[in-house]
N, C-alpha and C positions, 0 to 999 in steps of 0.2 A: 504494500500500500504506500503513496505517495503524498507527502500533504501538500495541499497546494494553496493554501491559506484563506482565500478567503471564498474557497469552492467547497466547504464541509470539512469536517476533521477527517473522514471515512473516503471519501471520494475517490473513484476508483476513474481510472483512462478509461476510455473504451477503445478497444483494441481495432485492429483492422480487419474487414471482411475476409482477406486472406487467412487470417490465424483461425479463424473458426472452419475454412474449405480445407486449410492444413490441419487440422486436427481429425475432421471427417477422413479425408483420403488415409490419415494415416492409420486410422482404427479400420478401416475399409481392407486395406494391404493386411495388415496385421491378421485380421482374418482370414484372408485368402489363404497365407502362409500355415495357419494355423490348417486350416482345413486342408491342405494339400500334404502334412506333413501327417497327416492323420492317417488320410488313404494311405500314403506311403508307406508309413508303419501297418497297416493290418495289409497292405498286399503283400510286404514282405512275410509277415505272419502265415498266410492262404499261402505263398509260396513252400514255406516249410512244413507246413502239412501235408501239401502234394505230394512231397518228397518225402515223407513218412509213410503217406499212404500207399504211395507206389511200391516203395522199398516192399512194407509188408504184403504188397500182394503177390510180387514179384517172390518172393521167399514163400508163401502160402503154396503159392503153384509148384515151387520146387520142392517143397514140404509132400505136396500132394502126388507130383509124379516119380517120386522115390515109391511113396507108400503104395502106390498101384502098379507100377512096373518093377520096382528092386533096383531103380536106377536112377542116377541124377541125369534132367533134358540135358543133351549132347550140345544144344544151342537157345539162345535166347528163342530166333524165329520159331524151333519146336516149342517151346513152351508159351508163344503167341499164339500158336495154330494150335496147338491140341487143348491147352488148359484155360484159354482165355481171359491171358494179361495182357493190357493193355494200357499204354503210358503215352502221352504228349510226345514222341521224339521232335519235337521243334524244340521246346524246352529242356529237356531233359538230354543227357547223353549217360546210355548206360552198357558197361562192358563187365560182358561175360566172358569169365576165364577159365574151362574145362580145363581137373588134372586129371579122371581119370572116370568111368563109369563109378564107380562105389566114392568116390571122393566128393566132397563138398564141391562145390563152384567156387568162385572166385567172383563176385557181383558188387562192383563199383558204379555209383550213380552219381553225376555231374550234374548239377545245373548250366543251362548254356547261357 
């Protein structure tokens, strides 16, 4: 507060039409930021569950065709085609690595 003597003890400037549009715009922005950093965070969120979800279905199916055949699928495409997993490959990059019929796989999943 400024006193300006013979304008009130209290007397306040009034400011300029600018500082009231600068305070608008910048609660405005401020929001924007807010809300984009939002999505941001829960898509990266839904991204990681993807990739949980797949992982375990991916392992379900190899789970499954050991138990019906006495074998681990020899390749991923078999286990697309016979067991019905199914993953985004635009997204996703995942490598299967056969050591041996009775041996575990080797199943790395990337986000791309």
């Amino acid at each position: 507060m400024k006193y300006t003597g013979n304008k009130g003890r209290f007397y306040h400037e009034k400011r300029g039409i600018g500082y009231g549009i600068f305070i608008k715009i910048l609660v405005f922005v401020s929001a924007i930021i807010l809300f984009y950093k939002g999505i941001e965070n829960l898509s990266d969120k839904t991204s990681k569950e993807q990739a949980k979800s797949m992982e375990k279905a991916i392992w379900h199916g190899i789970t499954q065709c050991y138990a019906i055949e006495g074998r681990y699928p020899q390749s991923l495409e078999y286990l697309k085609k016979e067991y019905g997993v199914q993953y985004d490959s635009d997204k996703f990059f995942v490598d299967y690595q056969v050591q041996g019929e009775n041996i575990v796989p080797d199943v790395t999943i990337i986000e791309k």
